[in-house]
TORMIZA-960412 format. One line per 8 residues: their letters; for each residue x negated, y negated, z negated of C-alpha. Coordinates in nm, 4 decimals. Each point is the difference from the previous one (the first is absolute). Example, Ala and Ser with C-alpha at 12.3 -4.5 7.8 and 13.67 -1.06 7.14 Angstrom:
REM residues 2
as = -1.2300/0.4500/-0.7800; -0.1370/-0.3440/0.0660
END
This chain:
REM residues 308
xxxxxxxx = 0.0565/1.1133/1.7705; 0.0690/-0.0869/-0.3576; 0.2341/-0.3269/-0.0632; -0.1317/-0.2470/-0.2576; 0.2304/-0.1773/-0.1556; -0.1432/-0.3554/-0.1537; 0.1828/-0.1345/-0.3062; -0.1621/-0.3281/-0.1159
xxxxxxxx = -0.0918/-0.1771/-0.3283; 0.2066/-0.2675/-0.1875; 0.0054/-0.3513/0.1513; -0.2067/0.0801/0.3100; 0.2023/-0.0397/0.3581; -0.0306/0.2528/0.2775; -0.2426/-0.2353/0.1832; -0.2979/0.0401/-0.2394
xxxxxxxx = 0.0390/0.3415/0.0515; 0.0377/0.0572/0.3911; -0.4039/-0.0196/0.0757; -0.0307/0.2784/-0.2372; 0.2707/0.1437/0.1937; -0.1158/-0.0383/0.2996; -0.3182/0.1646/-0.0370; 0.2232/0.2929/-0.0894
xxxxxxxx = 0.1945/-0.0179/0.3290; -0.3097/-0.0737/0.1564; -0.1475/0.3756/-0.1196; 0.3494/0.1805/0.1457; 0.1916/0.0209/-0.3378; 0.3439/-0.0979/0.0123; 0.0739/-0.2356/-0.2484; 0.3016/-0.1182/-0.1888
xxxxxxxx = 0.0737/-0.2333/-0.2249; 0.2556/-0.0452/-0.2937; 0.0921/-0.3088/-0.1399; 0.2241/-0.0814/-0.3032; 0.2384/-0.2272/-0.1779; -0.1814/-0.1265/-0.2575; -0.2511/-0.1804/0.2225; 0.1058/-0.3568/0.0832
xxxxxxxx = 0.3552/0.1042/-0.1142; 0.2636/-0.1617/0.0884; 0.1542/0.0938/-0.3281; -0.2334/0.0742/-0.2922; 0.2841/0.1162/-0.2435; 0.0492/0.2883/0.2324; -0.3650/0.1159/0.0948; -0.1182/0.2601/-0.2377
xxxxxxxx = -0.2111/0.2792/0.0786; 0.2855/0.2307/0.0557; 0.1179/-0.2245/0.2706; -0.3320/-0.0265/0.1435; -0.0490/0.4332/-0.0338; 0.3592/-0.0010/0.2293; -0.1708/-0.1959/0.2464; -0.3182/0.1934/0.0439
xxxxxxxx = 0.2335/0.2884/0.0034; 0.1982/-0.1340/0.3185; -0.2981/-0.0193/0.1634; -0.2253/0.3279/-0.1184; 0.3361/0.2205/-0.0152; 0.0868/-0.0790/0.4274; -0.3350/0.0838/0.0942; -0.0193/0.3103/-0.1988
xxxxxxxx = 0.3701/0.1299/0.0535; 0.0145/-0.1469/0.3921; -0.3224/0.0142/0.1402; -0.1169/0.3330/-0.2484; -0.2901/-0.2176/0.0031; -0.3091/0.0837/-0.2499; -0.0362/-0.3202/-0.2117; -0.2778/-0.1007/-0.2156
xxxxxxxx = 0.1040/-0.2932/-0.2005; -0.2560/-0.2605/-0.1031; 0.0816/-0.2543/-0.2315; -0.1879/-0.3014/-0.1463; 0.0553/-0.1739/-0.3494; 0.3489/-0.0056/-0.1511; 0.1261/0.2210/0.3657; -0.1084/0.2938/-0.2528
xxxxxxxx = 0.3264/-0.0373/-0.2032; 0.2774/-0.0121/0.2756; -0.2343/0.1920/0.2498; -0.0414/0.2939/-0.1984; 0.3553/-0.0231/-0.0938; 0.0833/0.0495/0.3533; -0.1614/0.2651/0.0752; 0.1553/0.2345/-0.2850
xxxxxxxx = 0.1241/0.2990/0.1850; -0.1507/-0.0696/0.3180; -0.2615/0.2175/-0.0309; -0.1193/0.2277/0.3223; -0.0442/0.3055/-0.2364; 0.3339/-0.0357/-0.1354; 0.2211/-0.0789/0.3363; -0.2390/0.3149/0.1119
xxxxxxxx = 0.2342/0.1919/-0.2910; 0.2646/-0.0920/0.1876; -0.0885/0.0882/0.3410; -0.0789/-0.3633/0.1151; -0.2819/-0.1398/0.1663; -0.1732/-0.3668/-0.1036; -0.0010/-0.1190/-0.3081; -0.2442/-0.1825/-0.2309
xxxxxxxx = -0.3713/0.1213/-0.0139; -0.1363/-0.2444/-0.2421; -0.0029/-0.2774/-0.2230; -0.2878/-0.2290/0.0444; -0.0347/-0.2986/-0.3045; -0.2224/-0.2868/0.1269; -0.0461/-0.1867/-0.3417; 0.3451/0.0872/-0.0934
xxxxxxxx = 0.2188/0.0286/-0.2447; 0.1023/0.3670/-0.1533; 0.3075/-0.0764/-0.2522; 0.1993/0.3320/-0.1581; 0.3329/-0.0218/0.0756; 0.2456/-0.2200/-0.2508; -0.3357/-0.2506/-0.0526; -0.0324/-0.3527/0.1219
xxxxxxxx = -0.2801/-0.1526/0.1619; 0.0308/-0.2359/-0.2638; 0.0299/0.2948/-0.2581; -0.3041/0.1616/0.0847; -0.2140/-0.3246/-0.1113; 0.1752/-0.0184/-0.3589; 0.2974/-0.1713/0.1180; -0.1462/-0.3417/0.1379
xxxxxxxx = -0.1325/-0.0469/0.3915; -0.3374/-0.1402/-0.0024; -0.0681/-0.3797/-0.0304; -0.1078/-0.1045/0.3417; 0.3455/0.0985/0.1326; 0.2335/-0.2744/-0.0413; 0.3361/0.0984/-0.1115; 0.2935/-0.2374/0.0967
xxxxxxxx = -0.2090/-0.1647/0.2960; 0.0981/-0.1206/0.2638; 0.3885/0.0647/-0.1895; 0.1314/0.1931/-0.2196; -0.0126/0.3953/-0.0168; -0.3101/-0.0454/0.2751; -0.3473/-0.0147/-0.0212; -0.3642/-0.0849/0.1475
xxxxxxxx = -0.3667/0.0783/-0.0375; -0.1872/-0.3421/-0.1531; -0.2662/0.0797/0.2131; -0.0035/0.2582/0.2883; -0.3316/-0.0311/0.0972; -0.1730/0.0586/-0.2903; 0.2075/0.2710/-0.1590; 0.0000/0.2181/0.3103
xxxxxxxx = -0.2981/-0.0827/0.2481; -0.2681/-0.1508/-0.2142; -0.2591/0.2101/0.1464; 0.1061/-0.1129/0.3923; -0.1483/-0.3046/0.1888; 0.1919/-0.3119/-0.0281; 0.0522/0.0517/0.3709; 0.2049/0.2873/-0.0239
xxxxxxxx = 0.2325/-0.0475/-0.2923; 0.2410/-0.2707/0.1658; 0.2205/0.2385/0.1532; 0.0538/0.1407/-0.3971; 0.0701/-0.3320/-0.0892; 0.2208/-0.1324/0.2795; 0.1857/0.3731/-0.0262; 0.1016/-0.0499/-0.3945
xxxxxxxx = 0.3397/-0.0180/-0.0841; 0.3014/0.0114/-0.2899; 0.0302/0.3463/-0.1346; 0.3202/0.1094/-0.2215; -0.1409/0.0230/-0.4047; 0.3477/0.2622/-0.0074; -0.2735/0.2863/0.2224; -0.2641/-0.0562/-0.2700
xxxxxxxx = 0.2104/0.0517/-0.3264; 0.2577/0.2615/0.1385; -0.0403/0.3210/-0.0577; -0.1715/0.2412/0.2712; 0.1841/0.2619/0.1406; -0.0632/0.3739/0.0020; -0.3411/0.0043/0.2133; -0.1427/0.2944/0.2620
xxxxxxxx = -0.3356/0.0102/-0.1811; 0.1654/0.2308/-0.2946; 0.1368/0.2160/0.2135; -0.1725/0.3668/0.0254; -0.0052/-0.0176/0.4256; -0.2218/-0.3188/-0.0013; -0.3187/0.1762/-0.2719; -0.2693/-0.0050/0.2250
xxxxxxxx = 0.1743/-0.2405/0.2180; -0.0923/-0.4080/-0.2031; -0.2861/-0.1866/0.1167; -0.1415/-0.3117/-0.1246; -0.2300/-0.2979/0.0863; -0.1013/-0.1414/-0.3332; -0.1146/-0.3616/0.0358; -0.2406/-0.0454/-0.2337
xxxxxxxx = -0.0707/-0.3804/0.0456; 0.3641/-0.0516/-0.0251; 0.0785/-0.3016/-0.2371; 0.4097/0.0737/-0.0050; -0.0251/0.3670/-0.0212; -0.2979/0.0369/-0.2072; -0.2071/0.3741/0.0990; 0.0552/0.1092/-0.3762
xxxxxxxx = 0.3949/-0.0437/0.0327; -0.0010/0.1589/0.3276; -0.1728/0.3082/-0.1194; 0.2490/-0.0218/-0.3483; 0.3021/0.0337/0.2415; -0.1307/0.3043/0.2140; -0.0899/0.1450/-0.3643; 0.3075/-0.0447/-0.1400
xxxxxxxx = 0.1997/0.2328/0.3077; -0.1976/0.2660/-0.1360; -0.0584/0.0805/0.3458; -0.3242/0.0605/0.2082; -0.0928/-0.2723/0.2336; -0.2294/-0.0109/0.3308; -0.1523/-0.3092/-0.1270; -0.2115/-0.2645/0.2380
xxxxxxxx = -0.1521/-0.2806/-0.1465; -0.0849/-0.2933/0.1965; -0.2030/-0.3182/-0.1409; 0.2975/-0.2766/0.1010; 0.2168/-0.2071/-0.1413; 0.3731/0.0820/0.0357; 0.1152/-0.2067/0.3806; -0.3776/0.0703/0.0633
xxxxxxxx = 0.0357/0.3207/0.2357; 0.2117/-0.1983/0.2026; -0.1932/-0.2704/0.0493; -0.3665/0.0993/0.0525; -0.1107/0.2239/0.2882; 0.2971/0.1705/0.0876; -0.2400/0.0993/0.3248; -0.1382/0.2220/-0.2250
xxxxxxxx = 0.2671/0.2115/-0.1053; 0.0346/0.2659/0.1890; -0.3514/0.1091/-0.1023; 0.0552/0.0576/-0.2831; 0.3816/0.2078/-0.0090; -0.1315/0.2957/0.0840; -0.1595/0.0403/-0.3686; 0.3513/0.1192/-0.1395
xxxxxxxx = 0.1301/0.1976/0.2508; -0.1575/0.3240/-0.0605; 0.0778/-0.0413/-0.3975; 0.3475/-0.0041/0.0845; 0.0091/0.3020/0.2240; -0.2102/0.1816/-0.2103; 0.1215/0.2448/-0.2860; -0.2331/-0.2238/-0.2307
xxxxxxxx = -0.1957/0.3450/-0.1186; -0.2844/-0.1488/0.1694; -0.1911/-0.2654/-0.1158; -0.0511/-0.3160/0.2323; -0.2326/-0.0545/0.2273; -0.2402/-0.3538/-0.1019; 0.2538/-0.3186/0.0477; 0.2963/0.1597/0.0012
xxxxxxxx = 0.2844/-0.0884/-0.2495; 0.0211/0.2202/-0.2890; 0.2485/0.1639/-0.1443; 0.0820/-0.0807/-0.3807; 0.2070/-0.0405/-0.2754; -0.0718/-0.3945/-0.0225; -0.1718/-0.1137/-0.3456; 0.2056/-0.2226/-0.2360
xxxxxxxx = -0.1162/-0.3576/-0.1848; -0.1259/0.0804/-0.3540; 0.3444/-0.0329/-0.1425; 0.1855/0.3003/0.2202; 0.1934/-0.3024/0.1361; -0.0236/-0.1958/0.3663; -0.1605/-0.3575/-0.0876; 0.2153/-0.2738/0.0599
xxxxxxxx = -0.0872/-0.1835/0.2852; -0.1626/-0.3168/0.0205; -0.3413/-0.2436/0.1785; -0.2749/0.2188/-0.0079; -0.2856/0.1731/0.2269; -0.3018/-0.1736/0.1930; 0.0333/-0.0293/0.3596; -0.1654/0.1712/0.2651
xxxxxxxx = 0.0497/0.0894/0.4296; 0.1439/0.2842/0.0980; 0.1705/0.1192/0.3681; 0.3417/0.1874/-0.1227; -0.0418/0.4092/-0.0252; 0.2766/0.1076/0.1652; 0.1996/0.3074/0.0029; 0.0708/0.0898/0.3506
xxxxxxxx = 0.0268/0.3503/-0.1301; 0.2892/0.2153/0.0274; 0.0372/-0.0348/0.4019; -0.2780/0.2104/0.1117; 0.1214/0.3097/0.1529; -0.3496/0.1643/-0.0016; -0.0295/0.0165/-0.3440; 0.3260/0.1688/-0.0893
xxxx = 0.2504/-0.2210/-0.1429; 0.2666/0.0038/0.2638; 0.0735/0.3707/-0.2284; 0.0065/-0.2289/-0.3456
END
């Protein structure tokens, strides 16, 4: 049974998260999850994404190296930075080399963020974070959302979106504007291996800018779209979830040669904005209802991938 490993977004705690997580318990998985520095940190000066990569790392490296555990890691919003990070030389393919069992057998991006290594966060929206995150709030080298709600679960019912914004808290600005470190997705062992769930109502990761970061790895993609905004898929219809997991599976085990069946994720070399550049990010997209496609993928014995 394939480990996931959860790394989670900026600001959000781990208690917004755990009904998402527990529908993935719930379906048999075993399911981790990293947490980092830079979230609530007890000292901002010190919380850059490096710090937050080592983190990940103490908790991906155990399971791999310990347990020889297969790991898919899934990460959500700024979790693409460190996350990735952390799983650079970790790959199943590679500790295979080596003569070791486990490893990582994919990267799955849930409205994330794909930075080359030696870029900021900050850096890869023309030097400046967007507006609607307030820099120097509630103190200095710390910051907040203006409005948590609206930026990341617009399209959700009132009902459901006070857990995002009772689960909201100080991130360290240092993660945003530091510089990313070396990430798995460039190495050769992972082609084949990157997923991602593009949220294309998502006002703080706009569709176009996550398609201009995939683009700009020069790497192909198993690409998923789902109409939600970016805390969405955790919020609405988790129920429904395992459903829909199965869609990727067989693109991943696959040798891609074959084209997918209808509803599948496709494999592609993701399309840029007009310029050849990822948009900066910003308020944008219309909202809409959508139950979270989920990637249960990876775990299922019967279709191969314990051999990936």
């Amino acid at each position: 049974m394939t480990t996931i490993l959860f790394v989670p977004g900026a600001w959000i705690t781990p208690a917004f998260y755990q009904p998402f997580l527990q529908a993935l318990t719930d379906a048999r998985y075993d399911v981790r999850y990293a947490n980092y520095p830079s979230l609530d940190p007890k000292d901002p000066s010190a919380a850059d994404c490096l710090a937050d990569t080592k983190a990940i790392a103490s908790v991906l490296t155990p399971i791999v190296e310990d347990e020889c555990k297969d790991v898919l890691v899934l990460m959500h919003s700024y979790a693409g930075m460190p996350g990735a990070a952390a799983a650079a030389g970790l790959a199943k393919s590679q500790r295979a080399q080596k003569g070791k069992t486990g490893g990582v057998i994919g990267l799955l991006f849930l409205g994330a963020f794909v930075v080359p290594e030696s870029l900021s966060c900050a850096g890869l929206q023309g030097g400046n974070l967007p507006p609607w995150i307030l820099l120097d709030n509630p103190s200095a080298n710390l910051n907040i959302p203006d409005d948590p709600v609206n930026n990341f679960a617009a399209d959700v019912d009132p009902g459901l979106t006070q857990s995002l914004a009772a689960n909201i808290k100080p991130h360290s600005t240092l993660s945003f504007t530091s510089s990313q470190p070396y990430p798995a997705w460039a190495e050769e062992a992972f082609q084949g291996r990157l997923a991602f769930i593009v949220t294309t109502e998502d006002r703080a990761v706009p569709k176009e800018a996550q398609y201009g970061m995939m683009a700009a790895t020069q790497q192909p993609w198993i690409v998923k779209e789902i109409p939600s905004s970016h805390c969405g898929p955790f919020l609405d219809r988790i129920d429904k979830t395992e459903g829909r997991g199965i869609l990727a599976v067989r693109v991943l085990s696959a040798d891609h040669r074959d084209p997918p069946a209808m509803g599948t994720p496709t494999m592609q070399k993701p399309r840029c904005s007009v310029d050849g550049k990822p948009p900066r990010l910003g308020r944008r997209g219309s909202p809409t209802t959508i139950g979270v496609f989920l990637v249960l993928l990876l775990g299922g014995r019967e279709l191969g991938l314990s051999n990936i």
